[in-house]
N, C-alpha and C positions, 0 to 999 in steps of 0.2 A: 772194573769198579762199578758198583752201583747208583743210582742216582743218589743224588743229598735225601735226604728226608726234609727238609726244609727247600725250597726252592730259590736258587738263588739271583732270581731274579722276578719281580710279578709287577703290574700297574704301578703300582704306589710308591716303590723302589724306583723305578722309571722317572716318574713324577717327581720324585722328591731329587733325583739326582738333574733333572732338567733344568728345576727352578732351584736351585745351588748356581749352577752356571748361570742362567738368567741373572739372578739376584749378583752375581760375581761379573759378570762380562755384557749383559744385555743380552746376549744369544747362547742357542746350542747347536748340535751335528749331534746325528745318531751317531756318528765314530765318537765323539766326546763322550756322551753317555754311556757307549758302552765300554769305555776303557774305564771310565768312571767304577763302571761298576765291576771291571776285571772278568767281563765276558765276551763273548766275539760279536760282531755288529748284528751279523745276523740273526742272533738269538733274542734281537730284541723283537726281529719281526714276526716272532709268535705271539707275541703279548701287545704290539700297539699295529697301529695302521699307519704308518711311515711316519715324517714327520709333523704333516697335518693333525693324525692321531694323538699327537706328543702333543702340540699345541692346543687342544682341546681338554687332554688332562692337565695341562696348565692349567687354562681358563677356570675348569671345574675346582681344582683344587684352590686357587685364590677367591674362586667367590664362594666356595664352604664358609669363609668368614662373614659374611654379609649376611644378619640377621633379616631374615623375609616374613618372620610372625609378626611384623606390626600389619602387614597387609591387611589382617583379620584385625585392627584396630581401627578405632575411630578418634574426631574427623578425618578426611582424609588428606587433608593437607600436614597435619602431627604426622599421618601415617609415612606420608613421601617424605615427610620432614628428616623424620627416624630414618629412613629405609637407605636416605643422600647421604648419612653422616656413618652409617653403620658398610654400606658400600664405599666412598673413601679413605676410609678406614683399613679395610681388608685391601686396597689396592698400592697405600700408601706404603703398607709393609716390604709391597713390591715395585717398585717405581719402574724400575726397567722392563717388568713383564709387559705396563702398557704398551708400548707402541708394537710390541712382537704381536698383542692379542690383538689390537687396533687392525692391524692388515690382513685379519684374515675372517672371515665369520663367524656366526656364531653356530654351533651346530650342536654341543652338548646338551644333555636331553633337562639335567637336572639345572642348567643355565635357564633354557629357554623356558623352564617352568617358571623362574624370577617374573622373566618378561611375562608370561601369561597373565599372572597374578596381578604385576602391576596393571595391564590392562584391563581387568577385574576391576581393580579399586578405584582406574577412574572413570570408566563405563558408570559403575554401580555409583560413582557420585552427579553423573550427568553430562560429565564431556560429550562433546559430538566425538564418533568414531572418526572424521576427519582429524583431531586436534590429537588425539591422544599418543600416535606417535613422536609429533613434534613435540607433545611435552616432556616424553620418557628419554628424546634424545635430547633435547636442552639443556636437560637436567644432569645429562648423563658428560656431555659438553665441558658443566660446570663441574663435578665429581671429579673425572677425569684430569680436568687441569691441574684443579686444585689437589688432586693428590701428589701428580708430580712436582707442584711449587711446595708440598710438602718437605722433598728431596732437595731443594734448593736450599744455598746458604741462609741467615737470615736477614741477612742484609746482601740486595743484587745490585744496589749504585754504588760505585766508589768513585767520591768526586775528588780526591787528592787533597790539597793541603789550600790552595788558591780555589776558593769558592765562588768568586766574582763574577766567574760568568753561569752560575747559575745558584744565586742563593734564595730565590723562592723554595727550589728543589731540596735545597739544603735543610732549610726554616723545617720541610714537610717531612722530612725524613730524622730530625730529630726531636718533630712533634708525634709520631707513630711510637705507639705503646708496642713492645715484645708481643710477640708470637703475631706476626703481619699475618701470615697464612690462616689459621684459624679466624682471627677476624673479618680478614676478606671473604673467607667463605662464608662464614656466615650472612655478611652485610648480602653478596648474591643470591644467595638459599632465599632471604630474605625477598628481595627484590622477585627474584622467580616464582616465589609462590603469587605476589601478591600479584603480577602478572597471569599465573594460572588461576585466582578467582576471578578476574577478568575476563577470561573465555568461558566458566562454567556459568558464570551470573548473568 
């Protein structure tokens, strides 16, 4: 027999069968993927570089969704502002891929150009080169959580039925308007920047 005309296996296929699993179980095994895809384990190691490889086309593929043209926008506080809500966003999709991407670095080429850029935008507003890491991970901190509290019920206290021994708790939680997570992030977004014009000023 000759080969397919179509290949039955490439990057993207890989990629997409990875974060299937991810998105379903929190993890993957190249043996998963490739039963996945109804080919032999080995035939995935023409196409990635083990599973560190797989882990990076992860990364890549979740942060395609994260709009990076406001970089090339101004102020540049709007711009981080945009860049926190538009990365949450793309990562919120995936809750369980954080901590898989959390443990491992960062190496994909079209990732680290995010990171370039953002150091760009706040170099070119006046950060000290000292500050600017701490700010890209702060923020990144606050992104990050708050995407996973995205995946959270929306309500996390159940006080039962006897409230007595904590009804301040009670008062506050059914003084909170719907959608706790978007507001909390915001109210932080909020807080963090006006802490990042404190370093730049």
């Amino acid at each position: 027999m000759g080969r397919p005309r179509t290949p039955l296996i490439d990057r993207a296929r890989i990629t997409t069968a990875a974060l299937e699993l991810v998105d379903a179980k929190g993890e993957f095994s190249v043996v998963q993927i490739a039963r996945k895809l109804g080919v032999q384990t080995g035939s995935l190691y023409h196409h990635v570089d083990g599973r560190d490889g797989i882990v990076e086309l992860l990364r890549e593929r979740v942060c395609e969704a994260i709009d990076a043209s406001m970089f090339d926008a101004s102020p540049w506080d709007a711009a981080l502002a945009a860049w926190a809500r538009s990365y949450r966003a793309a990562f919120a999709a995936h809750p369980r891929a954080i901590p898989l991407l959390m443990a491992s670095p960062v190496r994909a080429p079209r990732v680290l150009e995010h990171y370039e850029r953002a150091v760009g935008l706040l170099l070119d507003a006046g950060f000290a080169l000292a500050d600017v890491m701490r700010v890209i991970i702060a923020l990144e901190n606050l992104i990050l959580g708050s995407a996973l509290d995205l995946a959270a019920p929306e309500s996390m206290w159940e006080l039962g039925d006897d409230q007595s021994d904590t009804p301040r708790l009670a008062l506050a939680l059914a003084a909170a308007p719907l959608g706790r997570a978007d507001a909390a992030f915001e109210l932080a977004l909020g807080a963090c920047l006006e802490g990042f014009r404190e370093l730049v000023e």
